[in-house]
C-alpha positions as a Markdown table, in Angstrom:
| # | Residue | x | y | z |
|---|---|---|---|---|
| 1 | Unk | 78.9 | -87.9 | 66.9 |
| 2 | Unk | 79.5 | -86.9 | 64.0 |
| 3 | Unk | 80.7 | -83.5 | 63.3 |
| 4 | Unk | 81.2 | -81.1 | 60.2 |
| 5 | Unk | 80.3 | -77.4 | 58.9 |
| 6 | Unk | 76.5 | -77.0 | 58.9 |
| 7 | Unk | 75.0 | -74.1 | 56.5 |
| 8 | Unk | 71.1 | -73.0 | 57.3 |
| 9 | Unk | 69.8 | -73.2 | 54.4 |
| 10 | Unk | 69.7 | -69.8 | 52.2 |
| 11 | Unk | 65.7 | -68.2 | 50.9 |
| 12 | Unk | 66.1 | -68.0 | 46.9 |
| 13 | Unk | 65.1 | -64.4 | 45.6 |
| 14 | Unk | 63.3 | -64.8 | 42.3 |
| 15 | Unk | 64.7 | -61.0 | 41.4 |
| 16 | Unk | 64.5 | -59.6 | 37.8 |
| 17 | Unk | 68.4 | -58.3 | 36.9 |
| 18 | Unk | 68.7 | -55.7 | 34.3 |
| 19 | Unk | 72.1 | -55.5 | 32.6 |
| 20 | Unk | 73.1 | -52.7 | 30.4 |
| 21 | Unk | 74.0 | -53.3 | 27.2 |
| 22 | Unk | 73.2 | -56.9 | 27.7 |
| 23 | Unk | 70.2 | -59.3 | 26.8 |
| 24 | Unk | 68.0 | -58.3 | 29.5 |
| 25 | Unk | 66.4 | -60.6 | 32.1 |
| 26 | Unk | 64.0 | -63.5 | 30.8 |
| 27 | Unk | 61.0 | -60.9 | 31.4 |
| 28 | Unk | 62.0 | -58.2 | 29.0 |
| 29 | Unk | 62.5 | -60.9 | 26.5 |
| 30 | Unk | 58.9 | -61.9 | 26.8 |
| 31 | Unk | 58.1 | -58.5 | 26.9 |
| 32 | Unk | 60.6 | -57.4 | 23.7 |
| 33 | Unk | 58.6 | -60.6 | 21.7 |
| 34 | Unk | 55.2 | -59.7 | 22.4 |
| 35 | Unk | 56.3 | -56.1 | 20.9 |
| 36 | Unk | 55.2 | -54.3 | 24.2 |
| 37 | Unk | 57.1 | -51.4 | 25.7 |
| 38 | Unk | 59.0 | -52.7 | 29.0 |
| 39 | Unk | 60.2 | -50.3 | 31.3 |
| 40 | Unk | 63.6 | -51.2 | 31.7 |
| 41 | Unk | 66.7 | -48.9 | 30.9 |
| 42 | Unk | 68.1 | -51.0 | 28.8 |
| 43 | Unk | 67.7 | -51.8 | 24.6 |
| 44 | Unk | 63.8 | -52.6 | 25.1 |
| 45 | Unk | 61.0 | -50.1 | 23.8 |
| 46 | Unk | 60.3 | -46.9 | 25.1 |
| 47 | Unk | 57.1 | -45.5 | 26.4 |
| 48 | Unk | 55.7 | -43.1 | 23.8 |
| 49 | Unk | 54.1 | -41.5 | 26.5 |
| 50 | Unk | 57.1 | -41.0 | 27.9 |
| 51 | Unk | 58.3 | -39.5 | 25.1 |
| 52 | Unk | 55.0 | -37.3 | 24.5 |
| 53 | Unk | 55.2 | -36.3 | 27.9 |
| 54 | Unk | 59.5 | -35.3 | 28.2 |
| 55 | Unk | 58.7 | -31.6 | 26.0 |
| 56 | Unk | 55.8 | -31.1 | 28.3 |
| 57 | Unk | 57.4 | -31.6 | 31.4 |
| 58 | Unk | 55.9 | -29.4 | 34.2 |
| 59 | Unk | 53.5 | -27.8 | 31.7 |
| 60 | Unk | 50.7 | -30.2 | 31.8 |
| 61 | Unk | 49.8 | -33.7 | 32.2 |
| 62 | Unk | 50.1 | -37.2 | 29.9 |
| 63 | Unk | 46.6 | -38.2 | 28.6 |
| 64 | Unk | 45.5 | -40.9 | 26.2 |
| 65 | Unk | 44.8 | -38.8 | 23.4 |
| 66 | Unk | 47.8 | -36.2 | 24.4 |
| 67 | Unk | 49.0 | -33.6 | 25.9 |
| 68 | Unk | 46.5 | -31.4 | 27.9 |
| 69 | Unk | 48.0 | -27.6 | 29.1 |
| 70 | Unk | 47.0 | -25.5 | 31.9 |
| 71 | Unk | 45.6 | -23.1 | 29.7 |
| 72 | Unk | 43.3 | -25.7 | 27.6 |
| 73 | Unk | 42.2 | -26.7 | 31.0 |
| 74 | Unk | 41.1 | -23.2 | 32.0 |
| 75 | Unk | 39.4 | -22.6 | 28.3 |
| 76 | Unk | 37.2 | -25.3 | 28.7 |
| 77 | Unk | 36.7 | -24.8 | 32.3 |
| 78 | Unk | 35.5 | -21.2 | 31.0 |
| 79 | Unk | 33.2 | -22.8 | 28.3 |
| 80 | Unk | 31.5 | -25.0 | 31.2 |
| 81 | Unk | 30.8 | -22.2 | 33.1 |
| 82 | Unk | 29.2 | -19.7 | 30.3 |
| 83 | Unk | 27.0 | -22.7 | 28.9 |
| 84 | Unk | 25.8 | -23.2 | 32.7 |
| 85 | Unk | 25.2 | -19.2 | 33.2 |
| 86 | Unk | 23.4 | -19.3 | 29.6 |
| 87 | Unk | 21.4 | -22.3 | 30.3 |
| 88 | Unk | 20.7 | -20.9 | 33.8 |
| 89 | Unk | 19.8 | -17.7 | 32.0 |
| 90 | Unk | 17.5 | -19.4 | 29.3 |
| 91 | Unk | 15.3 | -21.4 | 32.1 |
| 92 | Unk | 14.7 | -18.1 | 34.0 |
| 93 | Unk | 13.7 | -16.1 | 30.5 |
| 94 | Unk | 11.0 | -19.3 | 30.0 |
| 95 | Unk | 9.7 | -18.7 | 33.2 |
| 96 | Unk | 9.3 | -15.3 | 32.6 |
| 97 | Unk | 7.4 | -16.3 | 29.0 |
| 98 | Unk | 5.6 | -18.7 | 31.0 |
| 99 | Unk | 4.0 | -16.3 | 33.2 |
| 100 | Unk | 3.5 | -13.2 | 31.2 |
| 101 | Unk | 1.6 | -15.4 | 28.5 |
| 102 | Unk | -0.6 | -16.9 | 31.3 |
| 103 | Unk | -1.2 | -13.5 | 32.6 |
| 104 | Unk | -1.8 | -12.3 | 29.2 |
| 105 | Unk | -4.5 | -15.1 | 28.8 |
| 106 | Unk | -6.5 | -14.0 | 31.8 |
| 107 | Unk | -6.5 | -10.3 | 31.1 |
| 108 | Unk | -7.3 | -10.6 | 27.5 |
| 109 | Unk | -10.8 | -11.6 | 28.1 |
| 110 | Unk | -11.1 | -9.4 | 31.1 |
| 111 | Unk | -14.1 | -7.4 | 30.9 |
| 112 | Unk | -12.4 | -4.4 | 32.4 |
| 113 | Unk | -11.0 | -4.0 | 29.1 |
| 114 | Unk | -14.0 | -5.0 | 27.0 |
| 115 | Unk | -14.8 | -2.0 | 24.0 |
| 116 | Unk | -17.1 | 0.4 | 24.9 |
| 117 | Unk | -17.0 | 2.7 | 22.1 |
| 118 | Unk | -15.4 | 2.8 | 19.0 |
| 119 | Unk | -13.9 | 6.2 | 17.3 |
| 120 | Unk | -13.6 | 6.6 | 13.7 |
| 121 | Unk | -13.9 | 9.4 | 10.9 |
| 122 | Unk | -15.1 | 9.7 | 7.4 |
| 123 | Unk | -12.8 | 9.8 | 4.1 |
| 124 | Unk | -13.7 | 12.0 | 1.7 |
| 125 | Unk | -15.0 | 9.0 | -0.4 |
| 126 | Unk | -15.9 | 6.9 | 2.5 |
| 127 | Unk | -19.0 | 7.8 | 4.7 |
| 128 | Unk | -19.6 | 7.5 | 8.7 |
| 129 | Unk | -22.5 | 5.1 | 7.2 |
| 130 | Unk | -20.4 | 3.3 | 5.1 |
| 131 | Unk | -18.2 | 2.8 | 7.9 |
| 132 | Unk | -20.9 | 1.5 | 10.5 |
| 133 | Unk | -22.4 | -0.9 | 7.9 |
| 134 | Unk | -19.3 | -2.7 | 7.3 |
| 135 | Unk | -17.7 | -2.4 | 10.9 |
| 136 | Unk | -19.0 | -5.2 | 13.3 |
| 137 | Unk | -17.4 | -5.7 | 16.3 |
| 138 | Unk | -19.2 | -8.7 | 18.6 |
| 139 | Unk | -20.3 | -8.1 | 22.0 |
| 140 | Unk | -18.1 | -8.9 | 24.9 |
| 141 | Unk | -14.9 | -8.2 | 22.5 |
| 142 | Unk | -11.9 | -6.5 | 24.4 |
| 143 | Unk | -9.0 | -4.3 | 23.6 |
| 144 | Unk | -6.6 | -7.4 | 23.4 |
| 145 | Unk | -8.6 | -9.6 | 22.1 |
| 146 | Unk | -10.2 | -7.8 | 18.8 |
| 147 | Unk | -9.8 | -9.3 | 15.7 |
| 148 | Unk | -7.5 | -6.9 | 13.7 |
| 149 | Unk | -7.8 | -9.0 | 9.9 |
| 150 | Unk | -11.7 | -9.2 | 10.0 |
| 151 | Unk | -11.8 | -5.1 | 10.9 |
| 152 | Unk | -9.5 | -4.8 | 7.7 |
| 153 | Unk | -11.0 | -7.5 | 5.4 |
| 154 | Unk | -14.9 | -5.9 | 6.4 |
| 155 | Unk | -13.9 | -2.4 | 5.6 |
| 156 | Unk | -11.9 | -3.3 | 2.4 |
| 157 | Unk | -14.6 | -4.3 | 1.1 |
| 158 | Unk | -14.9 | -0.4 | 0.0 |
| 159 | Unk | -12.3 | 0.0 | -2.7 |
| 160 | Unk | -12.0 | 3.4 | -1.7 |
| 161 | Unk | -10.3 | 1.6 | 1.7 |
| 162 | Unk | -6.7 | 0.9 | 1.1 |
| 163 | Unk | -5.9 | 0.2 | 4.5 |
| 164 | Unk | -6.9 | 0.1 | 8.0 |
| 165 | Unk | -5.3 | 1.5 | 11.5 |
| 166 | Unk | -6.5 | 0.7 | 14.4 |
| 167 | Unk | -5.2 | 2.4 | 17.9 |
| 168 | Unk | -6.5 | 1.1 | 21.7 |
| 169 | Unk | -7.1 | 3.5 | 24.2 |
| 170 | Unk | -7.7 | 1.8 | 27.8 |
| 171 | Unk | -9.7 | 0.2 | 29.0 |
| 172 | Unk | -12.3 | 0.6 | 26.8 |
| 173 | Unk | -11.8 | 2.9 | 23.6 |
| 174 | Unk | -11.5 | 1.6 | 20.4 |
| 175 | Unk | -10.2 | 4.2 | 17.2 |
| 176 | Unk | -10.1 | 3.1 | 14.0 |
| 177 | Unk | -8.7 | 4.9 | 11.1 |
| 178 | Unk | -9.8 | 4.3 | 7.4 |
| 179 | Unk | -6.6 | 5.5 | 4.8 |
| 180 | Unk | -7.8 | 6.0 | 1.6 |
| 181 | Unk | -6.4 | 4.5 | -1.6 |
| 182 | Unk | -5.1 | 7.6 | -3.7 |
| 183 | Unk | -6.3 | 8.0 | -7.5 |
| 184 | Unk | -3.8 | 7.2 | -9.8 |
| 185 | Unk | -5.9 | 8.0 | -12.8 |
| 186 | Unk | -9.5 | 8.6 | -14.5 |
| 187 | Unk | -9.3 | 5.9 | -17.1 |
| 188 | Unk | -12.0 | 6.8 | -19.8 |
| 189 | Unk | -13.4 | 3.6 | -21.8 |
| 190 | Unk | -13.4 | 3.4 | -25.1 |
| 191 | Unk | -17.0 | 4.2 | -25.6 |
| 192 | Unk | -19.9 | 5.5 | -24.1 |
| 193 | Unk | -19.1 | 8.4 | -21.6 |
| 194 | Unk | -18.3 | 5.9 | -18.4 |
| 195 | Unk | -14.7 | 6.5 | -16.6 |
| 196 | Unk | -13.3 | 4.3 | -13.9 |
| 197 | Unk | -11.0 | 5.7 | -11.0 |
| 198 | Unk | -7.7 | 3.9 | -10.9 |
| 199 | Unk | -5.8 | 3.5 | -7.9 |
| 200 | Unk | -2.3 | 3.9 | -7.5 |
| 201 | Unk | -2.3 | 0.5 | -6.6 |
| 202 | Unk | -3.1 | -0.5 | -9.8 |
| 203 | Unk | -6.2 | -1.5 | -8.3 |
| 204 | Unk | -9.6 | -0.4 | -10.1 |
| 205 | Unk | -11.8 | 1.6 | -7.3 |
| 206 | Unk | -15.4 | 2.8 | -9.1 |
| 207 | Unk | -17.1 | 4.0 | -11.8 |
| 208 | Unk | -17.8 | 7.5 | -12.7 |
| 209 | Unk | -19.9 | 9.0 | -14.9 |
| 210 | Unk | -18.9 | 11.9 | -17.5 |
| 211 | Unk | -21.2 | 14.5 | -17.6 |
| 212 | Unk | -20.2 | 16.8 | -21.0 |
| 213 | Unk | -21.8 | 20.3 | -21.0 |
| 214 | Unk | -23.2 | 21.9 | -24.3 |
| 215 | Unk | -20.2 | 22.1 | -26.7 |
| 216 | Unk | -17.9 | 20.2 | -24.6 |
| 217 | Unk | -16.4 | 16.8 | -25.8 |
| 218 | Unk | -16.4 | 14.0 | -23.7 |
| 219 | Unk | -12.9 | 14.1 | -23.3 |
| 220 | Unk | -12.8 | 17.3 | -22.8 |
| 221 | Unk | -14.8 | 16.6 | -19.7 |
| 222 | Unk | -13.2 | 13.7 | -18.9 |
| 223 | Unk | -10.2 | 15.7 | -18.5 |
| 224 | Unk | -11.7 | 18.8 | -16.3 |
| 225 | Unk | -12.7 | 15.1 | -14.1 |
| 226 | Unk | -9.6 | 14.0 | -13.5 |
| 227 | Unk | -7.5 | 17.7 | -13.1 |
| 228 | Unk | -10.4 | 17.7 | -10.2 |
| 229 | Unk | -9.3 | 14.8 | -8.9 |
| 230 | Unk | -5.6 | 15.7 | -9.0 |
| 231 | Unk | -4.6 | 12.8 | -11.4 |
| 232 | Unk | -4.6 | 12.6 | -15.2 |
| 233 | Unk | -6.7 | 11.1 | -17.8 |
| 234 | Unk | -6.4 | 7.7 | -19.7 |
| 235 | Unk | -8.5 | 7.7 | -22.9 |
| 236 | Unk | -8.2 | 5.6 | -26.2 |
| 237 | Unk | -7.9 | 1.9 | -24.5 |
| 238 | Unk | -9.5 | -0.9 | -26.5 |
| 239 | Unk | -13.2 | -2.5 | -25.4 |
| 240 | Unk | -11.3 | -5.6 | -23.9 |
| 241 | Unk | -10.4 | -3.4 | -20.8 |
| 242 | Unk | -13.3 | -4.5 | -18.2 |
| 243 | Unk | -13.0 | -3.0 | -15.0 |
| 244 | Unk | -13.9 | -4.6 | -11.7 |
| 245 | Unk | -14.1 | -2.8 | -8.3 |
| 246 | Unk | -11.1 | -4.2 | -5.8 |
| 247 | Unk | -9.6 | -5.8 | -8.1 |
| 248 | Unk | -6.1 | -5.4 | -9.8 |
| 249 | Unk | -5.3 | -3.9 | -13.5 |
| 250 | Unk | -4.1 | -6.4 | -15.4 |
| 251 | Unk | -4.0 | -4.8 | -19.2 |
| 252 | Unk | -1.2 | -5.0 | -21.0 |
| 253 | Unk | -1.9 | -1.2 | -22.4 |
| 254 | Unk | -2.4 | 0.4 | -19.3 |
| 255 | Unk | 0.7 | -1.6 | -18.0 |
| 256 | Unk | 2.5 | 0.0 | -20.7 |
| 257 | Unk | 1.5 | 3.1 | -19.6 |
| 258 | Unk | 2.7 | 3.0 | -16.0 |
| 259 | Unk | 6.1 | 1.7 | -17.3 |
| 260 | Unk | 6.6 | 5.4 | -19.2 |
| 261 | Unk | 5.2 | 7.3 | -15.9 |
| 262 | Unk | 7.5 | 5.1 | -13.5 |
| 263 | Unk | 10.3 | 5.8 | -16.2 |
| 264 | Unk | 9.8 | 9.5 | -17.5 |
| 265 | Unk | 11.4 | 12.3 | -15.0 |
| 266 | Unk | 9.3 | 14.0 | -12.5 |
| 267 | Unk | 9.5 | 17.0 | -14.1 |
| 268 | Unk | 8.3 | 15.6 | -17.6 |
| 269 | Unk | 5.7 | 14.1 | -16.1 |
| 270 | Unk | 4.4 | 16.9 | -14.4 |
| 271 | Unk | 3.7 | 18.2 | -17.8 |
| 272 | Unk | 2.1 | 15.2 | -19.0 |
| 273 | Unk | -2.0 | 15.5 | -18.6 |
| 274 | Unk | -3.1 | 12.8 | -20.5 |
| 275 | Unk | -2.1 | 9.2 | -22.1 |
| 276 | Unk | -4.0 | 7.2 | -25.1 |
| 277 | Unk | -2.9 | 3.5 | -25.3 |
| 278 | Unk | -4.7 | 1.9 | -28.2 |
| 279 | Unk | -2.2 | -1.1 | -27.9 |
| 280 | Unk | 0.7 | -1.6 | -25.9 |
| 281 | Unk | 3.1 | -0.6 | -28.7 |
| 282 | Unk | 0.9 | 2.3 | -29.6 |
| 283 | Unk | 1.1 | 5.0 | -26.3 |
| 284 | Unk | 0.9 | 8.8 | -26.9 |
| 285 | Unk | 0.7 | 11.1 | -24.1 |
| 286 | Unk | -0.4 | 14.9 | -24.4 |
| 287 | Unk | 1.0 | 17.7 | -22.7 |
| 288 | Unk | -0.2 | 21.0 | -20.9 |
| 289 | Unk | 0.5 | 22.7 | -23.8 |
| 290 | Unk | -1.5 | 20.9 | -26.3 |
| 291 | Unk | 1.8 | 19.5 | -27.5 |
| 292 | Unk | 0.7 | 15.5 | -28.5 |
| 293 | Unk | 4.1 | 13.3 | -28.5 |
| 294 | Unk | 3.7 | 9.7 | -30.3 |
| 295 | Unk | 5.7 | 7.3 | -28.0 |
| 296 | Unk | 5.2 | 3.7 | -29.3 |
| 297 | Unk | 6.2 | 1.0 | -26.6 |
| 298 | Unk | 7.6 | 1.7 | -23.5 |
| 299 | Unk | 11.3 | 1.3 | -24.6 |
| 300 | Unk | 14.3 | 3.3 | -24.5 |
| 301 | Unk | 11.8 | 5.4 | -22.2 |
| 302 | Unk | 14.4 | 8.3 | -21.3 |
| 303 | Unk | 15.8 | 8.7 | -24.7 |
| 304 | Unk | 12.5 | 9.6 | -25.9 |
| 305 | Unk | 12.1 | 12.0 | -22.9 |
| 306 | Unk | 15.4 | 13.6 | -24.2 |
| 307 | Unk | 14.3 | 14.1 | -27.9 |
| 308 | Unk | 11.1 | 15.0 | -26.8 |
| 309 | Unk | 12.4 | 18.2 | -24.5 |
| 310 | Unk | 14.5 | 19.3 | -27.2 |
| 311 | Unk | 12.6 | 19.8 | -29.9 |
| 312 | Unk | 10.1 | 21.5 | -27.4 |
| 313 | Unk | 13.1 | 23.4 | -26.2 |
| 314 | Unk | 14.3 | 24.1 | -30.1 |
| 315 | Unk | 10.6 | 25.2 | -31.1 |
| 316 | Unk | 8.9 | 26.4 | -28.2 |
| 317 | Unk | 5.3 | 27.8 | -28.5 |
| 318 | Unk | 5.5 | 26.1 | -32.3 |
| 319 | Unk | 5.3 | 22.5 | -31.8 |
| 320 | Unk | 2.0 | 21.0 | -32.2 |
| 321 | Unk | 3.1 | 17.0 | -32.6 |
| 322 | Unk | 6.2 | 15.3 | -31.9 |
| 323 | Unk | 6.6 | 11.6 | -33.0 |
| 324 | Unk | 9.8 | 10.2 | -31.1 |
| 325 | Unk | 8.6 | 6.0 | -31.9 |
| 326 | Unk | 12.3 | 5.9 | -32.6 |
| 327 | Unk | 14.0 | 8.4 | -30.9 |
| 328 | Unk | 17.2 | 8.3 | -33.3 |
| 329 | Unk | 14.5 | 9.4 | -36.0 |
| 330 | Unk | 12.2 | 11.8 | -34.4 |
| 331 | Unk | 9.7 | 13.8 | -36.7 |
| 332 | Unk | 7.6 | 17.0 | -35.5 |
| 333 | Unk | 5.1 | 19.7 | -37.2 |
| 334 | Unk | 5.2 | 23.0 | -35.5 |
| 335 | Unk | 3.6 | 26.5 | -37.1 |
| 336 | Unk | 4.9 | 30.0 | -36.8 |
| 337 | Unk | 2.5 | 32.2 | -36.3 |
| 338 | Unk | 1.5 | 34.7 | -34.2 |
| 339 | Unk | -1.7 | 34.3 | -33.2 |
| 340 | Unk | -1.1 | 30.0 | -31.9 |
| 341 | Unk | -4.4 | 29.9 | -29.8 |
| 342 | Unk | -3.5 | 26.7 | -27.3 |
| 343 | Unk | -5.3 | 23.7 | -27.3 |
| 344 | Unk | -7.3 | 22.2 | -24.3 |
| 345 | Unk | -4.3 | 19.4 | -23.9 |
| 346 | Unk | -6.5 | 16.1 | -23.9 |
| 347 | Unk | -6.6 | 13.7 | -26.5 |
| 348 | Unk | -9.7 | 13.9 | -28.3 |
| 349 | Unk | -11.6 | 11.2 | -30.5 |
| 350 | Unk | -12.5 | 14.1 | -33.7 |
| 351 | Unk | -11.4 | 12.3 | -36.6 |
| 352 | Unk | -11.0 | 16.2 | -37.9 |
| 353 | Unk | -11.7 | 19.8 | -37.5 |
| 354 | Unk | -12.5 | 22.8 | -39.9 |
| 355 | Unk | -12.0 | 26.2 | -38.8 |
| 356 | Unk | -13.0 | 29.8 | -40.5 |
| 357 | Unk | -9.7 | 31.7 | -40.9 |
| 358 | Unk | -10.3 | 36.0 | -41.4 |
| 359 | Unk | -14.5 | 35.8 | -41.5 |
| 360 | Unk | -14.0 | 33.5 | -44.3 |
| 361 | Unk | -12.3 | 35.9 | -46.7 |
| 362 | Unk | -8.6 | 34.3 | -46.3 |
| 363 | Unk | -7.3 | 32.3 | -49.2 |
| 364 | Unk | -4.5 | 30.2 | -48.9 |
| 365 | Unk | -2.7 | 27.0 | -50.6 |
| 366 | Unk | -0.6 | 24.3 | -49.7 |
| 367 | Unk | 0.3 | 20.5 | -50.1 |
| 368 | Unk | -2.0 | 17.6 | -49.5 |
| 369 | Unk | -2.6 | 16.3 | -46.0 |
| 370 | Unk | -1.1 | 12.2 | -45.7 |
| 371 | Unk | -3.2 | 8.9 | -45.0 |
| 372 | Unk | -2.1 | 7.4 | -42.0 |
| 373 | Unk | -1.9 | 7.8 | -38.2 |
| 374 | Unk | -0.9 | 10.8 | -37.0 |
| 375 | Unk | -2.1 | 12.3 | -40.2 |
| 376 | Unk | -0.2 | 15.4 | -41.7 |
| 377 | Unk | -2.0 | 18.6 | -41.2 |
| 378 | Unk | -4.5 | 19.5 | -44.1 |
| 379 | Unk | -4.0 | 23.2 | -46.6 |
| 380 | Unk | -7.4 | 25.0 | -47.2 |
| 381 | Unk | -8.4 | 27.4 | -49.4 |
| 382 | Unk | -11.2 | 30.4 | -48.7 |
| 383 | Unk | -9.7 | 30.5 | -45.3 |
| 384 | Unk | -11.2 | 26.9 | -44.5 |
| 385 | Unk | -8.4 | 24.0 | -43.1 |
| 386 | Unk | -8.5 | 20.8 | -42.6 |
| 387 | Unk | -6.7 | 18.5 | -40.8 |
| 388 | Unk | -6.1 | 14.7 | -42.1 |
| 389 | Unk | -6.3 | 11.3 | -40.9 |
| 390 | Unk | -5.1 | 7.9 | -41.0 |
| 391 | Unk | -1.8 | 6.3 | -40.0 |
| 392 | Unk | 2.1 | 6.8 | -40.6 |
| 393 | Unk | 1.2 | 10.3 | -42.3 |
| 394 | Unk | 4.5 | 12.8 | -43.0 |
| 395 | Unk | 3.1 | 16.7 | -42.4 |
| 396 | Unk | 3.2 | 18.7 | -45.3 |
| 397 | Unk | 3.7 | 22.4 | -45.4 |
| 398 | Unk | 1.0 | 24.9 | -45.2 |
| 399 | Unk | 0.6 | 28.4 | -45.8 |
| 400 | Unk | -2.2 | 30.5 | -45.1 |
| 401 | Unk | -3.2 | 34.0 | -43.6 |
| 402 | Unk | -5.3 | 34.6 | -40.3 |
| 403 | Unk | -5.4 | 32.9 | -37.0 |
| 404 | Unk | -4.0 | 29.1 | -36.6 |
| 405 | Unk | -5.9 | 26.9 | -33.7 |
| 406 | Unk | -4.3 | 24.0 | -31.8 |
| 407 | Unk | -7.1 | 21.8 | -31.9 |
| 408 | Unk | -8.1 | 19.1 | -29.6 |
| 409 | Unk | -6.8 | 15.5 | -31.5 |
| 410 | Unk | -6.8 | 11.9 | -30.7 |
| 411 | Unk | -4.6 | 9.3 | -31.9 |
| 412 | Unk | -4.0 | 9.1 | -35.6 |
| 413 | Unk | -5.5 | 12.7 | -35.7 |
| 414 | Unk | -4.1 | 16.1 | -35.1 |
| 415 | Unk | -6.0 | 19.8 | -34.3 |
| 416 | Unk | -6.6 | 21.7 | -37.0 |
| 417 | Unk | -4.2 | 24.5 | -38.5 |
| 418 | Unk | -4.4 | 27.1 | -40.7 |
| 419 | Unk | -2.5 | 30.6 | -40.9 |
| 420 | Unk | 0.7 | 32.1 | -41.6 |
| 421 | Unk | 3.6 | 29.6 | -41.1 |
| 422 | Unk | 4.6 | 26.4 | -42.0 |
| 423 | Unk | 4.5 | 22.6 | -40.7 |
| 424 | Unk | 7.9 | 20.7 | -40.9 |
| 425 | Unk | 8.6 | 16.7 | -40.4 |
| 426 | Unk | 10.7 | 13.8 | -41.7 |
């Protein structure tokens, strides 16, 4: 029998060595040549991760896209919980809507609150019976459901009704007020003796018709009118103007004219009683005082209200007509007399006026009146003066004896004067 050493047989570990500083085990050289990270300690790759991660160490945790810190966790844990609370919040606020619209729905037709009476005064303009023939309100209607626009679009049908407000008062009251559109001014048409109430809407309201005593021009009573109503007179506008009830004011004249009222200072236009607009370029307004003041187009508006109040200032109780078209160049005629009887402030349509100075028995001389609007102011002899017409007139000096009258003028015309004094103008 044979003998010898015997040796069992030894398992084989298939183990991966790593070496420092050597070429690594036949795994990380597959690894290094497919140019992915290994995990070894030795000259392969590193992780970025790792690398990412090493600064962050203890603060936070290694994700794809980064980095992600406690306190980012907690921010967006705190957005997740306000959008739930606010989404929570919103669902509840739509149930509320939900049921407060179906509740509204069933009590809207309710006849507990069906109108039983409805409460309303007169205007001064507008009747009870205009009121009841316009108003109609079906049967059955209630306090929620009533139809608000067709109360207002039945009642403006008045142009005296600017606007409507309406009040409930349950269950079954109904008030309705009727606020009436304010005058803005009695615009007088260029002939005939027919005036139409303007709003201060700018909206034309009705006709009117001017009644002129014995004696009395028609402007003269147009303007009593329109003092009555608290407002002041428009004359002098051209035949093209064509008023329609309701409906807006669309002239280029009478726009003119609201752009020297908006633009002139409260206080001169509290002295204003009347306007003529013959164009758009060719406005004059009249004051209290009888004082006419030519004001062409409605530019440089408050340096014309400045000339204006300072030659009335300058000449006070003398002036008689003030022309500030250009108000670098202004011209004027005033008289210095005594014995100035006023005028009645409106703007009349005489194309002149005579009067009788001393009984007839005065004698005076003078210049020669202009051609032109705004027409100088006439000389007279045997105590008779006369004023002239036409356009772009200068005034001419007169001298005279006895009492000098402001007459009533209209545009291209001035009152009559005679008496002791004289007119100036450039």
């Amino acid at each position: 029998m044979a003998t010898g050493s015997s040796r069992r047989p030894s398992k084989r570990r298939d183990t991966t060595r790593t070496t420092v500083g050597g070429r690594g085990s036949r795994r990380d050289r597959q690894a290094r040549q497919a140019g992915s990270p290994t995990r070894g300690t030795g000259s392969g790759t590193r992780p970025a991760f790792l690398d990412q991660g090493q600064g962050q160490r203890g603060r936070g945790r290694a994700t794809k896209g980064g980095v992600t810190t406690g306190r980012e966790k907690r921010e967006r844990h705190a957005r997740e919980r306000r959008l739930h609370s606010l989404g929570h919040a919103l669902v509840v606020l739509l149930a509320v809507v939900a049921v407060l619209g179906a509740v509204y729905l069933v009590l809207r037709n309710a006849p507990v609150f069906e109108i039983q009476s409805i409460e309303t005064e007169a205007t001064e303009h507008v009747t009870m019976a205009d009121i009841q023939n316009l108003l109609t309100v079906p049967e059955g209607t209630t306090l929620l459901n009533v139809d608000e626009g067709q109360i207002q679009a039945e009642l403006s049908k008045n142009p005296w009704v600017a606007s409507v407000s309406i009040e409930r008062d349950f269950p079954g009251t109904l008030r309705v007020t009727v606020n009436e559109r304010k005058v803005g001014a009695l615009v007088l048409m260029g002939s005939g003796s027919m005036a139409w109430y303007l709003g201060e809407d700018n909206v034309w309201i009705m006709p009117a018709k001017v009644s002129a005593r014995s004696g009395q021009s028609v402007t003269d009573a147009a303007l009593a009118m329109a003092s009555d109503a608290g407002t002041l007179l428009i004359v002098g506008v051209p035949d093209t103007v064509s008023p329609v009830s309701g409906s807006e004011a669309t002239d280029a004249e009478l726009g003119a004219v609201q752009e020297f009222r908006d633009g002139f200072s409260a206080d001169f236009s509290s002295q204003i009683v009347s306007y003529s607009a013959a164009s758009a370029d060719n406005v004059t307004c009249t004051l209290a005082s009888g004082v006419e003041i030519s004001l062409g187009s409605p530019t440089s508006i408050s340096s014309k209200e400045t000339v204006a109040k300072e030659l009335i200032s300058r000449y006070a109780d003398e002036l008689t007509y003030i022309n500030v078209r250009v108000p670098s160049n202004p011209s004027y005629r005033r008289i210095s007399s005594d014995q100035v009887q006023a005028g009645t402030g409106a703007a009349g349509n005489a194309a002149s006026d005579s009067v009788v100075v001393g009984g007839g028995t005065g004698s005076g001389e003078g210049g020669e009146t202009g051609t032109g609007s705004d027409g100088g102011a006439g000389s007279g002899t045997t105590g008779t003066s006369t004023t002239g017409t036409g356009s772009s007139g200068t005034a001419t000096s007169t001298t005279g004896s006895g009492t000098s009258n402001q007459g009533t003028g209209s545009t291209g015309s001035s009152g009559s004067s005679a008496g002791s004094g004289t007119s100036s103008g450039q």
